[in-house]
TORMILO-12747 format. One record per residue: residue number from 1; x, y, z of N, C-alpha, C in turn. Coordinates in Angstrom, 2 decimals. Example, Ala and Ser with C-alpha at 12.3 -4.5 7.8 and 13.67 -1.06 7.14 Angstrom:
! TORMILO-12747
num_n_xx_n_yy_n_zz_ca_xx_ca_yy_ca_zz_c_xx_c_yy_c_zz
1_13.19_-5.69_7.80_12.30_-4.50_7.80_13.20_-3.30_7.80
2_12.85_-2.25_7.08_13.67_-1.06_7.14_12.90_0.03_7.87
***
This chain:
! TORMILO-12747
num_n_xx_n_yy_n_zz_ca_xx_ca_yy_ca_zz_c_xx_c_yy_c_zz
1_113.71_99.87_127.98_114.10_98.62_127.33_113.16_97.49_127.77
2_112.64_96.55_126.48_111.67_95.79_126.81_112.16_94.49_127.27
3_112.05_93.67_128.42_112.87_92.28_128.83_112.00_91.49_129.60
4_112.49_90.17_129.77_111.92_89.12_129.94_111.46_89.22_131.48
5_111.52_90.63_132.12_110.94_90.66_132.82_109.69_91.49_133.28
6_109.80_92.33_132.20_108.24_92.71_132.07_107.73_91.58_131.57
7_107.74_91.02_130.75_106.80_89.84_129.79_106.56_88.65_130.89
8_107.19_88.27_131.94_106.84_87.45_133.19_105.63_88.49_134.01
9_106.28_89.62_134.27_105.13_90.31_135.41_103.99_90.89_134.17
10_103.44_91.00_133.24_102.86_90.66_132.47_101.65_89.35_132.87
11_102.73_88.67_132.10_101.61_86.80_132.58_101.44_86.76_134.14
12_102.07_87.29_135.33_101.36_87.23_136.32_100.50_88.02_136.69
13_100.37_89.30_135.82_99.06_90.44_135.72_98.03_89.73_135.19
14_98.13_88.85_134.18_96.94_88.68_133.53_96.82_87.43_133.70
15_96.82_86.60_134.87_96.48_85.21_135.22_95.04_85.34_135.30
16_94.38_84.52_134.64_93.38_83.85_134.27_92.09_84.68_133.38
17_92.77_85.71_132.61_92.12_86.48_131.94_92.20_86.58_130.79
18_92.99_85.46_130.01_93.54_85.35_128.98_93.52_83.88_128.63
19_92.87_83.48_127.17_93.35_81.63_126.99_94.98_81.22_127.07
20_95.31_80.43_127.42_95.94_79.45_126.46_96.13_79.09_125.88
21_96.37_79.26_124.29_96.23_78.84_122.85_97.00_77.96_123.17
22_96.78_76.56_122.33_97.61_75.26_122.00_98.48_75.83_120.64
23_99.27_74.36_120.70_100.62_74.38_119.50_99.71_73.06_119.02
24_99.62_73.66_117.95_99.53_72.26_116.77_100.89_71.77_116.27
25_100.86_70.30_116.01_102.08_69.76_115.54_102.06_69.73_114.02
26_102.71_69.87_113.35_102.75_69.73_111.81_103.93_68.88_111.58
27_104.41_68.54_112.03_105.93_67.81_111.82_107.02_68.49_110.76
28_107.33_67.61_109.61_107.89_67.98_108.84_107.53_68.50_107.93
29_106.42_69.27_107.88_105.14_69.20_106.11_106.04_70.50_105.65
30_106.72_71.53_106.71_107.63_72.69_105.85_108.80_72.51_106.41
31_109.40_71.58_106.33_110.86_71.48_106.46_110.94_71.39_107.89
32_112.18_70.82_108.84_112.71_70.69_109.91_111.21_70.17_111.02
33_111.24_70.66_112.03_110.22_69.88_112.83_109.24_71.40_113.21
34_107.81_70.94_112.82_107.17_72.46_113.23_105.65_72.08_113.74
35_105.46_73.44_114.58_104.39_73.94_115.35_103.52_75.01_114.53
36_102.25_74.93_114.95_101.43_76.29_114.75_100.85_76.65_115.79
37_101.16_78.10_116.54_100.56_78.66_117.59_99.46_78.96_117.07
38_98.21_78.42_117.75_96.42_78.79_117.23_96.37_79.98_118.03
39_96.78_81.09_117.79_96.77_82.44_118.85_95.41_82.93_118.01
40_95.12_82.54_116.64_93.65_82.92_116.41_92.58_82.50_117.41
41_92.94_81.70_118.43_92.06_81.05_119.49_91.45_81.96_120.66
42_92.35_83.65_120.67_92.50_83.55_122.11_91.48_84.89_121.43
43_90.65_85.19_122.74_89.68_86.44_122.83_89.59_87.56_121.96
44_88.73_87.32_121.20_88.78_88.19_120.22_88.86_87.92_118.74
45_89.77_86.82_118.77_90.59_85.88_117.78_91.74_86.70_117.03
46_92.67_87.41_117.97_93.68_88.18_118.08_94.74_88.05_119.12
47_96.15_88.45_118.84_96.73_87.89_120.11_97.06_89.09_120.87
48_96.35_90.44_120.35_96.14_91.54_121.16_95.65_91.85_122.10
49_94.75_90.72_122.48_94.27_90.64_123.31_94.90_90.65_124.86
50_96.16_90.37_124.74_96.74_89.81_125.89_97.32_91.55_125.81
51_97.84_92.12_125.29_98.87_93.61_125.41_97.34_94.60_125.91
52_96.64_94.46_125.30_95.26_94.95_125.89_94.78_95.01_127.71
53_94.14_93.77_127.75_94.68_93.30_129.54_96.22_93.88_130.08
54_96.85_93.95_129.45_98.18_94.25_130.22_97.83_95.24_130.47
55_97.96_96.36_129.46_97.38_97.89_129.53_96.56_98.20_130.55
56_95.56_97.92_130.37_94.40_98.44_131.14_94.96_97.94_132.66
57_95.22_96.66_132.66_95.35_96.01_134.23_96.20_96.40_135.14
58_97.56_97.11_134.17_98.67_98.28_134.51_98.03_99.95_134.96
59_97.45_100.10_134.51_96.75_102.15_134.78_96.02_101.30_135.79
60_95.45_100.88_136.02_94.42_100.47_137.43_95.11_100.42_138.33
61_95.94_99.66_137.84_97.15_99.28_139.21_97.86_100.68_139.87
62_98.25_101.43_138.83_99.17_102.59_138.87_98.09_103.63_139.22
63_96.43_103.85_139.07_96.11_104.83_139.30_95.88_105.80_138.38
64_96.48_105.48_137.29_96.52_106.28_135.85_94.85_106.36_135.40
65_94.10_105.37_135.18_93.01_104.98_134.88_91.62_105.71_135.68
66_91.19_106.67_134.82_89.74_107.04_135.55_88.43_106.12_134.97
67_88.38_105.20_135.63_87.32_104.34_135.43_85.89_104.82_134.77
68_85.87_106.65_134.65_84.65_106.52_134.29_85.11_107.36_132.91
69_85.63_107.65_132.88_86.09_108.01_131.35_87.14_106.44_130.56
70_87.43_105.78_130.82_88.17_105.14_130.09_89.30_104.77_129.25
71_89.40_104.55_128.53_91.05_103.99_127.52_90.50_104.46_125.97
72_91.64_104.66_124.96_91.26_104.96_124.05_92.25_104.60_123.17
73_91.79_103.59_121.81_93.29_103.26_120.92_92.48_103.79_119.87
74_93.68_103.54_118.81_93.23_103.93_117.32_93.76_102.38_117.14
75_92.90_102.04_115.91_92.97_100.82_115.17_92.55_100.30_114.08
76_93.38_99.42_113.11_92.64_99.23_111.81_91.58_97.91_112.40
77_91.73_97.58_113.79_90.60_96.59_113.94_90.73_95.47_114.90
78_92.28_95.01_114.66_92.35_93.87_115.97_92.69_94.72_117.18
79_93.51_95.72_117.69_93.98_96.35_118.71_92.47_97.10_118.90
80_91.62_97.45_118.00_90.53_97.81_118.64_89.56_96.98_119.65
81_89.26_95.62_118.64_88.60_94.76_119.47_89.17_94.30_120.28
82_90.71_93.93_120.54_91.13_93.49_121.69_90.77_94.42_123.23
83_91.15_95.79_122.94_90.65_96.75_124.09_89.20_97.04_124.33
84_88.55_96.94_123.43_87.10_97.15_123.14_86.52_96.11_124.81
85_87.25_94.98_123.89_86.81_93.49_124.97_87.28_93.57_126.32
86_88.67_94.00_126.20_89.09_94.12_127.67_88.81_95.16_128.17
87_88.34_96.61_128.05_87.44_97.41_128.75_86.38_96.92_129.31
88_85.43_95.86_128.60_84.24_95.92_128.41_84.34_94.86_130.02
89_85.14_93.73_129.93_85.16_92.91_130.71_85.75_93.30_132.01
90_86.94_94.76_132.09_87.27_95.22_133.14_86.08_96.50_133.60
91_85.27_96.23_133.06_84.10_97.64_133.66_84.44_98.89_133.44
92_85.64_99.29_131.85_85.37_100.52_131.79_85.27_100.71_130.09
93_84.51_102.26_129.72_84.54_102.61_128.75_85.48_102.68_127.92
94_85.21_102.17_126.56_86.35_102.02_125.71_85.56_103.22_123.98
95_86.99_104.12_123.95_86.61_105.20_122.42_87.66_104.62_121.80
96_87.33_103.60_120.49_87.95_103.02_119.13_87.72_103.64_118.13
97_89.16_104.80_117.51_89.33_105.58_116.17_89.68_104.44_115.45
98_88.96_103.95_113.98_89.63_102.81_113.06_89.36_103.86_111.46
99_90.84_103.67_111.02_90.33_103.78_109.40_88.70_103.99_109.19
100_89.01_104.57_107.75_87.21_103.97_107.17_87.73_103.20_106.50
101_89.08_102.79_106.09_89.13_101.12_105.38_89.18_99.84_105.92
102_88.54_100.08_107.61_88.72_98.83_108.49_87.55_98.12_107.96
103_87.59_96.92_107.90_86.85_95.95_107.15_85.20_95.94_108.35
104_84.43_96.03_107.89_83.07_95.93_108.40_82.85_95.05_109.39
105_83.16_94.12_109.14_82.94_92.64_110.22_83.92_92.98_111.69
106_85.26_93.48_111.16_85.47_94.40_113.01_84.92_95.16_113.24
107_84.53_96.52_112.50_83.46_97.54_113.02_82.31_97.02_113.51
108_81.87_95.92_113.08_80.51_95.53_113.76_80.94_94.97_115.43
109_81.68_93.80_115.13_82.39_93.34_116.15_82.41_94.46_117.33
110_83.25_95.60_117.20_83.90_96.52_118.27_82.50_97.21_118.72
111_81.64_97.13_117.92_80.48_97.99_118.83_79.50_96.93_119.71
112_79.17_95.78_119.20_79.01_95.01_120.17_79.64_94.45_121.76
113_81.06_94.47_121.13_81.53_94.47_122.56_81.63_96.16_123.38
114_80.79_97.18_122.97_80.24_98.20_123.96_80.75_99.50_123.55
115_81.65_99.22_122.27_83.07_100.78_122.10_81.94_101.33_121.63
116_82.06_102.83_121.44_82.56_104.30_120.56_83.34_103.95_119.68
117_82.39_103.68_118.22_83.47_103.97_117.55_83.55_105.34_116.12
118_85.32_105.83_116.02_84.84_106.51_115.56_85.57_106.17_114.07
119_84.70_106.29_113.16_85.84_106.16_111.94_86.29_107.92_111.27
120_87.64_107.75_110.80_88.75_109.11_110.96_90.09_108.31_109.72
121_89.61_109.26_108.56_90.91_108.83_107.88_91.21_107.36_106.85
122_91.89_107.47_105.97_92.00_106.10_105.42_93.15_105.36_105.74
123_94.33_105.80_106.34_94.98_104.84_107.24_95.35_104.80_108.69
124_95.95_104.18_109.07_95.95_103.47_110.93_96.49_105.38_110.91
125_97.28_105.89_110.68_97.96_106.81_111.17_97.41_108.28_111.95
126_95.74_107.98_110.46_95.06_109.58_111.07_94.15_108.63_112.25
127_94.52_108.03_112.14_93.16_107.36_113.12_94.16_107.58_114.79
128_95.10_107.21_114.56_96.20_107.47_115.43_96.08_109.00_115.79
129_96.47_109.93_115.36_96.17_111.15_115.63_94.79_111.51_116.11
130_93.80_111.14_115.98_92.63_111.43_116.64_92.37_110.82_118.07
131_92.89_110.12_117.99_93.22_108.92_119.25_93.82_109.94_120.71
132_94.93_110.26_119.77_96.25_111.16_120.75_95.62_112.26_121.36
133_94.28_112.80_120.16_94.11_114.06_120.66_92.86_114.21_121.61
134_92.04_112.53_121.53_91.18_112.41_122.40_91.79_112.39_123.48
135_92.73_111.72_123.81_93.02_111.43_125.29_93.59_112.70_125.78
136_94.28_113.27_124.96_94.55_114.76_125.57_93.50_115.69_126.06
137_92.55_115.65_125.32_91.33_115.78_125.97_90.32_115.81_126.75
138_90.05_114.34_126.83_89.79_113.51_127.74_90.42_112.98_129.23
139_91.81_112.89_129.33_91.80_112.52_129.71_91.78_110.73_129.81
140_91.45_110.36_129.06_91.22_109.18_128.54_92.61_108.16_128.65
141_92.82_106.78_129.32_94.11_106.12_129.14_94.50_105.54_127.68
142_95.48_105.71_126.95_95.73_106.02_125.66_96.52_104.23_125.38
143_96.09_103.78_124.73_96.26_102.46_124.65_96.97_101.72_122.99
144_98.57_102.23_123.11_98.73_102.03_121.61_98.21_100.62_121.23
145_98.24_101.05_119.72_98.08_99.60_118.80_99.27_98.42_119.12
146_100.98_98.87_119.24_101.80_98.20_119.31_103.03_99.20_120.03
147_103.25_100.08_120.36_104.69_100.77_120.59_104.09_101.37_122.09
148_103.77_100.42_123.15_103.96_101.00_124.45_104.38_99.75_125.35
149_104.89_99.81_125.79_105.62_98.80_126.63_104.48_97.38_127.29
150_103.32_97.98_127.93_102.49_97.11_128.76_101.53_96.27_127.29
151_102.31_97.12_126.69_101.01_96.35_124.93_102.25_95.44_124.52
152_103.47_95.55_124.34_104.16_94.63_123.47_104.72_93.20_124.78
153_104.76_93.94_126.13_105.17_92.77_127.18_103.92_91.75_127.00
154_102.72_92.38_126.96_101.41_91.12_127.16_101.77_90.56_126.03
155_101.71_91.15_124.74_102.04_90.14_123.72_103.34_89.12_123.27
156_104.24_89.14_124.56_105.31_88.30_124.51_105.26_87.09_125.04
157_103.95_87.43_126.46_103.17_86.60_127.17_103.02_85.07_125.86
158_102.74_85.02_125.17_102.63_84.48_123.81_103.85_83.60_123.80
159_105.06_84.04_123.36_106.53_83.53_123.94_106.60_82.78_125.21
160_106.28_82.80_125.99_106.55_82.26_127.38_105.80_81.45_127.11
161_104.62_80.96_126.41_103.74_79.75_126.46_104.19_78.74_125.75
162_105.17_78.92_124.58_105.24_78.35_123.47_106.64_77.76_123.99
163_107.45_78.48_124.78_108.68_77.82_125.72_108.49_76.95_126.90
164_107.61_77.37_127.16_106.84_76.07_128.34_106.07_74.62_127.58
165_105.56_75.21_126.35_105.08_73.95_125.98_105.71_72.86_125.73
166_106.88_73.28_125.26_108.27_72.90_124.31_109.15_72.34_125.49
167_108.50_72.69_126.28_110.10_72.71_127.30_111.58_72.95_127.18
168_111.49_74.44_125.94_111.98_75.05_125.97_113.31_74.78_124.57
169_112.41_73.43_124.61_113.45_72.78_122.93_112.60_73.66_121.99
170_113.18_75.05_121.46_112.46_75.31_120.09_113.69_76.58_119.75
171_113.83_76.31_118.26_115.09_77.12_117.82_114.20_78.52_116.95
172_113.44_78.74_116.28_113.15_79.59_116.23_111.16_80.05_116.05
173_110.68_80.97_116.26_109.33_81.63_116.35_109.42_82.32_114.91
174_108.65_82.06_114.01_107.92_82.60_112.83_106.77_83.70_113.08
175_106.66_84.67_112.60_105.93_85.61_113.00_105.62_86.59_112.21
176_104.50_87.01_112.06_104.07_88.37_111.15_104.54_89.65_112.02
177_105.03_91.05_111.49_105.16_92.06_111.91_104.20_92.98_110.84
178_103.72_93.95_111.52_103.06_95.00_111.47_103.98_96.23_111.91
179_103.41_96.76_112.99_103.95_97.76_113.66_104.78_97.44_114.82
180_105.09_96.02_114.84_106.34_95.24_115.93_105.73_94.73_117.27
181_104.63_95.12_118.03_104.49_94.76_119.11_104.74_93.52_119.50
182_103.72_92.66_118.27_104.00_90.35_118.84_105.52_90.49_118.80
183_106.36_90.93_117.65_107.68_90.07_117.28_108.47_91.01_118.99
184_108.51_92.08_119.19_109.00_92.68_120.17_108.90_92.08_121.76
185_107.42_91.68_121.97_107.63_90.79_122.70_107.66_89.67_123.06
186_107.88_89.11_122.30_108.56_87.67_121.71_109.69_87.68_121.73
187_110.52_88.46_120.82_111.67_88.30_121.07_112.55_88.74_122.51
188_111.63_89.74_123.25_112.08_89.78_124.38_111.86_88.52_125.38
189_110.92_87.89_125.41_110.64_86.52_126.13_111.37_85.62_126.21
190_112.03_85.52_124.46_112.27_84.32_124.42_114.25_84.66_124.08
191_114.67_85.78_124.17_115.68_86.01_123.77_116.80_85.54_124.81
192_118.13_84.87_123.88_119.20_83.65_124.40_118.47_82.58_124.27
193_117.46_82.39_123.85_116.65_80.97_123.48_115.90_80.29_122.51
194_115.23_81.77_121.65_115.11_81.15_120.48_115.19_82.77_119.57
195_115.33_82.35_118.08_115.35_83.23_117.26_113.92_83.80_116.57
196_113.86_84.69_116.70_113.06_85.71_115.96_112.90_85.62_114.57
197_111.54_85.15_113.77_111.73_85.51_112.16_110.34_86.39_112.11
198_110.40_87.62_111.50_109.41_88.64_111.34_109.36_88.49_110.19
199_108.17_88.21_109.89_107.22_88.03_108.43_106.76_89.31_108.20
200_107.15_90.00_107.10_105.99_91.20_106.73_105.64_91.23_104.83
201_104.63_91.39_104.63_104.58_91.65_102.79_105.33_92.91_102.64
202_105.78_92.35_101.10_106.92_93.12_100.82_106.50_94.68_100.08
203_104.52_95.09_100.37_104.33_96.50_100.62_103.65_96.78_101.86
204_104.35_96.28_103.10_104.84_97.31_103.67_105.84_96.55_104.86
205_106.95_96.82_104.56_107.99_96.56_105.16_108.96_97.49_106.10
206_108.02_97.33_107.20_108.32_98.22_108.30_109.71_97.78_109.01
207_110.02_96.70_109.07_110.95_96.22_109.96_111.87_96.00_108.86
208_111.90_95.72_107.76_112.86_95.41_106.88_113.48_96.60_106.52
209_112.82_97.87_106.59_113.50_99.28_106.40_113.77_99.87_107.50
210_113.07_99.66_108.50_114.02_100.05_109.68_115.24_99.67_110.18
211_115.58_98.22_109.97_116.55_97.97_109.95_117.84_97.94_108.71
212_117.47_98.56_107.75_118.26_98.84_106.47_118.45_100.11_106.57
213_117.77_101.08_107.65_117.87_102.74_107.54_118.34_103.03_108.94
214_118.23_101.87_110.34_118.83_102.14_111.67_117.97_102.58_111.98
215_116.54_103.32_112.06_115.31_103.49_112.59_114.55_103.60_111.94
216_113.18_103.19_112.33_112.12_103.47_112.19_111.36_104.72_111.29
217_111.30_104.16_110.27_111.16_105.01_108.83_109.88_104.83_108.24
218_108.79_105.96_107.91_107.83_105.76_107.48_107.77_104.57_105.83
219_106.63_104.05_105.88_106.66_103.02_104.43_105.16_103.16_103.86
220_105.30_103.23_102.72_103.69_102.93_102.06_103.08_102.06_102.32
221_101.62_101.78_102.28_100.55_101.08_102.83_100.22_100.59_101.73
222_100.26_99.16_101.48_99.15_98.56_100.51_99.04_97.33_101.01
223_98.39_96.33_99.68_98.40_94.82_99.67_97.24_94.49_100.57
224_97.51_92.91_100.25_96.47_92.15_100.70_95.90_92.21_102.32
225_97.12_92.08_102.91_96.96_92.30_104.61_97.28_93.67_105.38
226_96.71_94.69_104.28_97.07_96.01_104.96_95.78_96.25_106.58
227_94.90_95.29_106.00_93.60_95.47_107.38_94.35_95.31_108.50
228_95.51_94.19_108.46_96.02_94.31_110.11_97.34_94.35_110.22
229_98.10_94.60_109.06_99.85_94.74_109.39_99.61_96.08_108.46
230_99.31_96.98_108.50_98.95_98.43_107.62_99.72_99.48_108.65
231_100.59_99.09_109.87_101.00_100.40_110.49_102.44_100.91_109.49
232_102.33_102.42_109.56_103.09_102.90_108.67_104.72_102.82_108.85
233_105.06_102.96_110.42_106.33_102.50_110.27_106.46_101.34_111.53
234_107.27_100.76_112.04_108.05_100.12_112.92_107.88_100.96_114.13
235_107.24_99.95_115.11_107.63_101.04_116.55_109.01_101.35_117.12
236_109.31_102.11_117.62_110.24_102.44_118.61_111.04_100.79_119.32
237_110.03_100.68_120.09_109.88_99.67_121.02_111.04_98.38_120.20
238_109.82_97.84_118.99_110.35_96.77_118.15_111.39_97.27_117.65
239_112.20_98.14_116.80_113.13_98.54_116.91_114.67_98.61_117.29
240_114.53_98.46_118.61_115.35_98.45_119.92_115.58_97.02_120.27
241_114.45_96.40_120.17_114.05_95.01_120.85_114.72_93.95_119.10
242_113.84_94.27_117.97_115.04_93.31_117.22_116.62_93.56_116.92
243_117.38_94.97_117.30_118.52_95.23_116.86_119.40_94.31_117.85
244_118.77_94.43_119.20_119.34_93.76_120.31_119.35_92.21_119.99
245_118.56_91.83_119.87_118.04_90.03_119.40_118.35_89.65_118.37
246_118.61_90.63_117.45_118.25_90.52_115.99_117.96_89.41_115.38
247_116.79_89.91_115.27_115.38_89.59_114.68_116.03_89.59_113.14
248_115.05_88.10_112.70_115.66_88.32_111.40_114.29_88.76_110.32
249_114.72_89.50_109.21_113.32_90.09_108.40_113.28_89.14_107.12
250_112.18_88.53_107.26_111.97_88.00_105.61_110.61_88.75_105.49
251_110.50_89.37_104.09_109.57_89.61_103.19_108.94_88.20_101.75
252_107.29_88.43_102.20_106.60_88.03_101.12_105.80_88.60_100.40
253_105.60_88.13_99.20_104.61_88.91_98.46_103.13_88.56_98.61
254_102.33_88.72_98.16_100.71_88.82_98.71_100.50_87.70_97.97
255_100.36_87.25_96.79_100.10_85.45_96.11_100.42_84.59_97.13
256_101.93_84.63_97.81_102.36_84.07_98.69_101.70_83.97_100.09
257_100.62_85.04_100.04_100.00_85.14_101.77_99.21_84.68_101.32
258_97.94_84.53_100.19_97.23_84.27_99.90_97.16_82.90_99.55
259_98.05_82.35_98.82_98.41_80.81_99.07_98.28_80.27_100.41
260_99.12_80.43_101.31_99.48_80.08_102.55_97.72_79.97_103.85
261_97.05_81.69_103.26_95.76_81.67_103.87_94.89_80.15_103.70
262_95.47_79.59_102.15_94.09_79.24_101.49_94.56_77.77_101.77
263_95.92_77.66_102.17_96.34_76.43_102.77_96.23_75.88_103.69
264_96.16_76.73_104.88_95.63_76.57_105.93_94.38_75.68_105.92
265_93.11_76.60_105.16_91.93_75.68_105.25_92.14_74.75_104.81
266_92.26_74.52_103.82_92.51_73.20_102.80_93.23_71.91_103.20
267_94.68_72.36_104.13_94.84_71.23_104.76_94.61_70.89_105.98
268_94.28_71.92_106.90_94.20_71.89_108.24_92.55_72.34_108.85
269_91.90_73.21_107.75_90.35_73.72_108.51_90.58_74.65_109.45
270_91.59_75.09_109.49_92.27_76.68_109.89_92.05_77.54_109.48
271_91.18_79.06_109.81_90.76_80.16_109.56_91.22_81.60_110.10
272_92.54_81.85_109.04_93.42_83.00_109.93_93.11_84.15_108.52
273_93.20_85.51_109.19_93.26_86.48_108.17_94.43_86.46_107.37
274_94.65_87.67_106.37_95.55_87.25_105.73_97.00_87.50_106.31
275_97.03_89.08_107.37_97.95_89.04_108.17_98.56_88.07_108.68
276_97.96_86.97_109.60_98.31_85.78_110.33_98.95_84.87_109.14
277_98.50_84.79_107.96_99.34_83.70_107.15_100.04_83.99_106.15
278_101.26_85.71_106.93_102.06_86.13_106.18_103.24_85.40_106.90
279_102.72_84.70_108.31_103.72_84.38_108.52_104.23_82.63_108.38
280_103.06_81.96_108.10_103.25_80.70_107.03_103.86_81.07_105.83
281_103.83_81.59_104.97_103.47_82.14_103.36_105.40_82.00_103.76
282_105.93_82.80_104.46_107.37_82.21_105.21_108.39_81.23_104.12
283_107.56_79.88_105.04_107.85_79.06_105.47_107.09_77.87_104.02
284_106.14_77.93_103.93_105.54_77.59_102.75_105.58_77.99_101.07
285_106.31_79.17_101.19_107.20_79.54_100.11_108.10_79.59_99.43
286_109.17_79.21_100.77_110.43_78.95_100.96_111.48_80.38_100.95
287_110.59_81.29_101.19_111.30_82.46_101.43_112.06_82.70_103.24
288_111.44_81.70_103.99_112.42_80.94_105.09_112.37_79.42_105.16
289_113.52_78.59_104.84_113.78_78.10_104.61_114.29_76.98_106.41
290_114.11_76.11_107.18_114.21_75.85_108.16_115.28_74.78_107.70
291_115.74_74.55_108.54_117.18_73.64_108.18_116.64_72.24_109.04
292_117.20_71.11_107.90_116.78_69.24_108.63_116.18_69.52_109.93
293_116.72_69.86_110.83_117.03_69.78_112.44_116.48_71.02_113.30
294_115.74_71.56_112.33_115.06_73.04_113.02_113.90_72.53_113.82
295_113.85_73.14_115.02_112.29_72.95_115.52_111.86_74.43_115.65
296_110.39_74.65_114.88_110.15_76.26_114.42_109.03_76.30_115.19
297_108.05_76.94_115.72_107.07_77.45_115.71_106.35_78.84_114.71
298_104.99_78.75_113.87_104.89_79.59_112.85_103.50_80.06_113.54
299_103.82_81.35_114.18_102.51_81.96_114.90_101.32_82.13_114.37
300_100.53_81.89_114.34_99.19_82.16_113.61_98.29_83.57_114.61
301_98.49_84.66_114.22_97.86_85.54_115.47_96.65_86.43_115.03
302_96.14_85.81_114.14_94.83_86.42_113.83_93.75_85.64_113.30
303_92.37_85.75_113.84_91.44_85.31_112.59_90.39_86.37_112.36
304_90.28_87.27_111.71_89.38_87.86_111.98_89.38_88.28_110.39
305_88.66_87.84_109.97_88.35_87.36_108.63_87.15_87.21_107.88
306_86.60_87.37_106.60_85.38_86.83_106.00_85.75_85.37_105.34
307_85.00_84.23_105.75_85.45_82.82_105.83_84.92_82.43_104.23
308_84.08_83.98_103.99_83.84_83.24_102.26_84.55_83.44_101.38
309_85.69_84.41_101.95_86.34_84.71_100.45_87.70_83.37_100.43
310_87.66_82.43_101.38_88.37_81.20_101.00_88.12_80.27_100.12
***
């Protein structure tokens, strides 16, 4: 069970290896009183970055980790470059399985910061399986995308910043889900304190059918932001972690993310993929709706993006 106390020994694992993303103020522009976490800010311009460091900084600690063989994820691209980077910066080898539909500009990305990479498959899943079977192999420390504990606590790390900033006045966190890791540890961080809203497009709605079926149920892959919310079902982890909190699920449609992307620039000069502004698209749609007196935060946790197709 994931709790607010891994997600503390977490942020004291990864003191000073990780930014600080700021909260932008937006006030009232979507109803009640609101924030935007710039988590597109932090290394990488992903907020995987932080479950990454956890990972790795955990097997070192524990001994798990053979420094000269390395860690190994599968990824459609941010969980790649996040480990890619934090191998590269903890001194060990990093092997990244991504789709061949991972968008070019991370594949370039992940080999500069030093990976192996291998492309395997057209979604996160076979890439996943090649992953599993390297490290079995290898030997290799196996570094999920989102459903292992030291990956979803760093990314709750996220939560604990946004409650400190606030001083702790904030009623609920807006958030994109994928395969659950941010909303999982988030809602573990911040749970008895603020509420959980998991943003996902409404093809592929991992968390919205897991919780309509009681687990974690495979879903089809499409749409606009399949490059980084494309995992096929709901982790374990997230799962467990929104039934307990419960996490609430709104679905949008892709016009709606795509609006929201293109709003960003337009009013703010903000550059998030389309993942990251499924979870504006929210809130700017009115498919969550914040009440007079809400104070929200609306995570922004990606940029990793081509800035021309805005």
């Amino acid at each position: 069970m994931l709790t607010l106390t891994d997600v503390e020994a977490a942020r004291d694992r990864m003191a000073g290896r990780i930014r600080r993303t700021p909260l932008l103020a937006v006030g009232d522009a979507f109803g009640g009183t609101g924030w935007f976490k710039l988590e597109q800010l932090q290394h990488t311009g992903t907020f995987k970055a932080r479950g990454a460091f956890n990972r790795i900084l955990g097997a070192t600690e524990d001994g798990s980790l053979d420094p000269s063989v390395g860690i190994v994820v599968a990824s459609g691209g941010n969980a790649g470059l996040a480990n890619a980077f934090a191998a590269r910066e903890l001194g060990v080898p990093a092997t990244v399985f991504v789709p061949e539909t991972a968008p070019r500009v991370k594949v370039d990305r992940l080999r500069t910061y030093g990976a192996e990479v291998v492309l395997r498959g057209s979604e996160y899943a076979a890439a996943h399986d090649a992953a599993i079977t390297h490290a079995q192999r290898t030997g290799a420390v196996y570094c999920h995308a989102y459903d292992q504990p030291p990956i979803a606590a760093g990314a709750g790390t996220l939560g604990l910043e946004v409650l400190e900033d606030l001083g702790g006045a904030v009623d609920t966190i807006v958030l994109a889900v994928g395969g659950g890791g941010l909303m999982a540890g988030v809602a573990a961080a911040t749970e008895g304190r603020a509420q959980v809203v998991g943003v996902e497009p409404v093809t592929i709605p991992t968390l919205h059918t897991a919780l309509a079926a009681g687990a974690p149920t495979d879903v089809r892959v499409s749409g606009i932001a399949a490059d980084s919310l494309g995992a096929r079902r709901l982790g374990d982890i997230a799962h467990e972690v929104a039934v307990r909190t419960r996490v609430r699920s709104v679905l949008v449609g892709d016009d709606a993310i795509i609006a929201a992307r293109g709003l960003l620039w337009d009013r703010y000069r903000i550059v998030v993929e389309h993942g990251a502004a499924a979870a504006l698209a929210a809130v700017a749609s009115g498919a969550y709706v914040p009440s007079p007196d809400e104070r929200f935060v609306v995570v922004l946790c990606g940029g990793n993006t081509d800035p021309t197709t805005l």
